[in-house]
C-alpha positions in Angstrom: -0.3 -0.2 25.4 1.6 1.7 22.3 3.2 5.3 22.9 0.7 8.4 22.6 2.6 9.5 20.0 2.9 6.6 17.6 -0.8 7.3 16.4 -2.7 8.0 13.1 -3.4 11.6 13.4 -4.4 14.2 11.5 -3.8 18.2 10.9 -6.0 20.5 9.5 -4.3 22.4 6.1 -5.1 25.6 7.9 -3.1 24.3 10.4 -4.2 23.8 14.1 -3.2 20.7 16.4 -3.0 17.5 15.4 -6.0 15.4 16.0 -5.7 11.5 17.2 -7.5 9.4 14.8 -6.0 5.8 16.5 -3.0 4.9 17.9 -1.0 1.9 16.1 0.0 -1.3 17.3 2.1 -1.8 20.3 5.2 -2.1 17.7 4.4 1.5 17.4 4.9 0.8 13.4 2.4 2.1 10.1 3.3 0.1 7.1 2.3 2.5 4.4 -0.8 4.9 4.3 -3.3 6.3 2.2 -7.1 7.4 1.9 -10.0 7.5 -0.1 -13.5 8.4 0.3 -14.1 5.8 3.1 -11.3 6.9 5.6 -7.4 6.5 6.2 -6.3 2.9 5.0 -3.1 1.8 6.7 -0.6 -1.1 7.6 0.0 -2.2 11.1 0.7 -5.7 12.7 -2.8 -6.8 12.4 -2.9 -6.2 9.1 -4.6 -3.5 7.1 -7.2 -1.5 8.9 -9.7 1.7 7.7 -10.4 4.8 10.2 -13.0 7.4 9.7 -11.6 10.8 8.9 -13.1 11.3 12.1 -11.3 8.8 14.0 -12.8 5.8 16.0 -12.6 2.1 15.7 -10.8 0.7 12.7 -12.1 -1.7 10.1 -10.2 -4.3 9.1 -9.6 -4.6 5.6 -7.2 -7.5 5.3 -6.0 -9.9 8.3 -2.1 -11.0 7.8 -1.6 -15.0 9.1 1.3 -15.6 11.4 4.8 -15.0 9.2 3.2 -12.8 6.8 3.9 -8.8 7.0 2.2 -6.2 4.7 3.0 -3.1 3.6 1.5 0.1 1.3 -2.4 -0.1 0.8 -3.5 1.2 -1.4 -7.8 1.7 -2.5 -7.7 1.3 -5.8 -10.3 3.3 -8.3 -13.4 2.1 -8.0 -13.1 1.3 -4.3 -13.5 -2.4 -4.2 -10.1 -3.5 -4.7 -7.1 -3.3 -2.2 -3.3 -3.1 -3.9 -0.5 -4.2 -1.3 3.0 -5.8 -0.7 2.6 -9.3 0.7 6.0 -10.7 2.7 7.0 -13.7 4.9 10.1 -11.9 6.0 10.5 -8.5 7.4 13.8 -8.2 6.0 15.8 -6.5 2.9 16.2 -9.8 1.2 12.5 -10.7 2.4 10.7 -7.7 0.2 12.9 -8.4 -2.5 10.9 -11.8 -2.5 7.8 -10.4 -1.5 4.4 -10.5 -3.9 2.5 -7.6 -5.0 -1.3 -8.6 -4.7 -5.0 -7.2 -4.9 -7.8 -8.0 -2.9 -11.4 -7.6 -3.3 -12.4 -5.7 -0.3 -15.9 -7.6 -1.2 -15.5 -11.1 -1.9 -11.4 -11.3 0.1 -10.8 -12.7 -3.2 -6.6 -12.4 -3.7 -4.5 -12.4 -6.9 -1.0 -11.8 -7.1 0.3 -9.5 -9.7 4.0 -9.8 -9.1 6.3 -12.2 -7.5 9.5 -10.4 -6.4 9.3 -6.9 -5.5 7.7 -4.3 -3.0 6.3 -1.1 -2.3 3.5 -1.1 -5.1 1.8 1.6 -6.5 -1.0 1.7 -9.1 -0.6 5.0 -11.5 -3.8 5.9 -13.9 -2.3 6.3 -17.2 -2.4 10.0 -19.3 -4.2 12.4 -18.1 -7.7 12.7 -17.4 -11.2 11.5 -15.5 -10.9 8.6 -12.8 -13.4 7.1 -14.9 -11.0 7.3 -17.9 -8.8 5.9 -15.5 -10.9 2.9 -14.9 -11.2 2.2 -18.3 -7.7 2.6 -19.6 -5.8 1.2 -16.4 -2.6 2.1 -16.1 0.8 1.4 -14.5 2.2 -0.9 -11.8 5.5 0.8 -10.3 7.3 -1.6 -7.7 10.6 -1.3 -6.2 13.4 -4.6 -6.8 16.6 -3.8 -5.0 17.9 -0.3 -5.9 15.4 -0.1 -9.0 11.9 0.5 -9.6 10.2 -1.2 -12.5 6.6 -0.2 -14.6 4.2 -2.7 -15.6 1.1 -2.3 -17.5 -1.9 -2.7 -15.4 -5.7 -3.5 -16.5 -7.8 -2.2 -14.0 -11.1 -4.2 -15.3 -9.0 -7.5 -15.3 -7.2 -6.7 -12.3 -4.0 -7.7 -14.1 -0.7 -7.5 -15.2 -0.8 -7.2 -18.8 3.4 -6.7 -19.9 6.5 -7.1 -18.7 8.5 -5.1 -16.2 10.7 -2.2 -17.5 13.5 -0.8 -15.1 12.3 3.0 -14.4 14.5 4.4 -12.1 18.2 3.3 -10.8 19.7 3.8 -7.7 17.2 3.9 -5.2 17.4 4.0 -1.7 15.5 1.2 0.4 15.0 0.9 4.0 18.1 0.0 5.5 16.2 -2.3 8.2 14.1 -4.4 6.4 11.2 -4.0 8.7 9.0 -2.5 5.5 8.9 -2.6 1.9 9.6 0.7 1.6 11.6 2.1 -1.7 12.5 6.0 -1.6 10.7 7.2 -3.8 7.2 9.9 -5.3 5.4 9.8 -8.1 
């Protein structure tokens, strides 16, 4: 049984107690969360996993085989693909050699965007309408050691369409290894 408090919860922004939405594996762990209009996407040990707003029994999204870890869901626009980190090795050195991959929450069909790096994040590019969004794609930022690197990203191809540019220097990663976690917003 995992602890009480190493659940998905929620608060209202009006404030109020926090509501239990599910507790997490019996590692007590999240890898990465997000949401979209179908419920609170998250990491665990199982793999990735969707919960109502309203809590309840999961979905699960994606399964991980034995050795593999994920980390950072995220729904991309348009809802049918899944952007994550892929690893074999919850370690520092293990991210670093991890894959960046989508996944068609329809067909489970995978493709891997980048080899070497974690912690992926899709960003619409310029302002305006996630429909623009959808049509102009966007940005791939990843973490690689202390740096975090851009690529171009077409959103109708689902693919890397450029190279990797160095973004930021200096960032901090997780110090244990056990996620793909790079230190930093956009």
């Amino acid at each position: 049984m995992s602890n009480p408090d190493q659940a998905v919860k929620k608060i209202a922004v009006s404030g109020g107690a926090a509501v239990t939405l599910y507790p997490v594996d019996e590692a007590g762990r999240v890898l990465g969360m997000t949401w979209d209009a179908g419920g609170i996407v998250f990491g665990e040990a199982k793999g990735i996993m969707r919960v109502s707003a309203n809590g309840g029994q999961p979905e699960v999204l994606v399964s991980v085989k034995d050795g593999e870890v994920i980390y950072g869901p995220q729904v991309l626009p348009g809802g049918e693909w899944l952007l994550f980190t892929l690893a074999t090795a919850a370690t520092v050195d293990g991210w670093d050699k991890a894959q960046i991959v989508v996944q068609s929450l329809k067909s489970s069909e995978r493709k891997t965007l980048v080899s070497g790096g974690s912690d992926g994040r899709y960003l619409p590019t310029g302002l305006g309408s996630p429909k623009r969004a959808e049509r102009e794609g966007g940005h791939l930022v990843y973490a690689f050691g202390g740096v975090v690197f851009a690529v171009p990203f077409d959103l109708r191809q689902m693919a890397v369409t450029g190279g990797p540019v160095p973004i930021v220097e200096g960032v901090r990663r997780a110090t244990t290894g056990q996620t793909g976690v790079a230190q930093f917003s956009v």
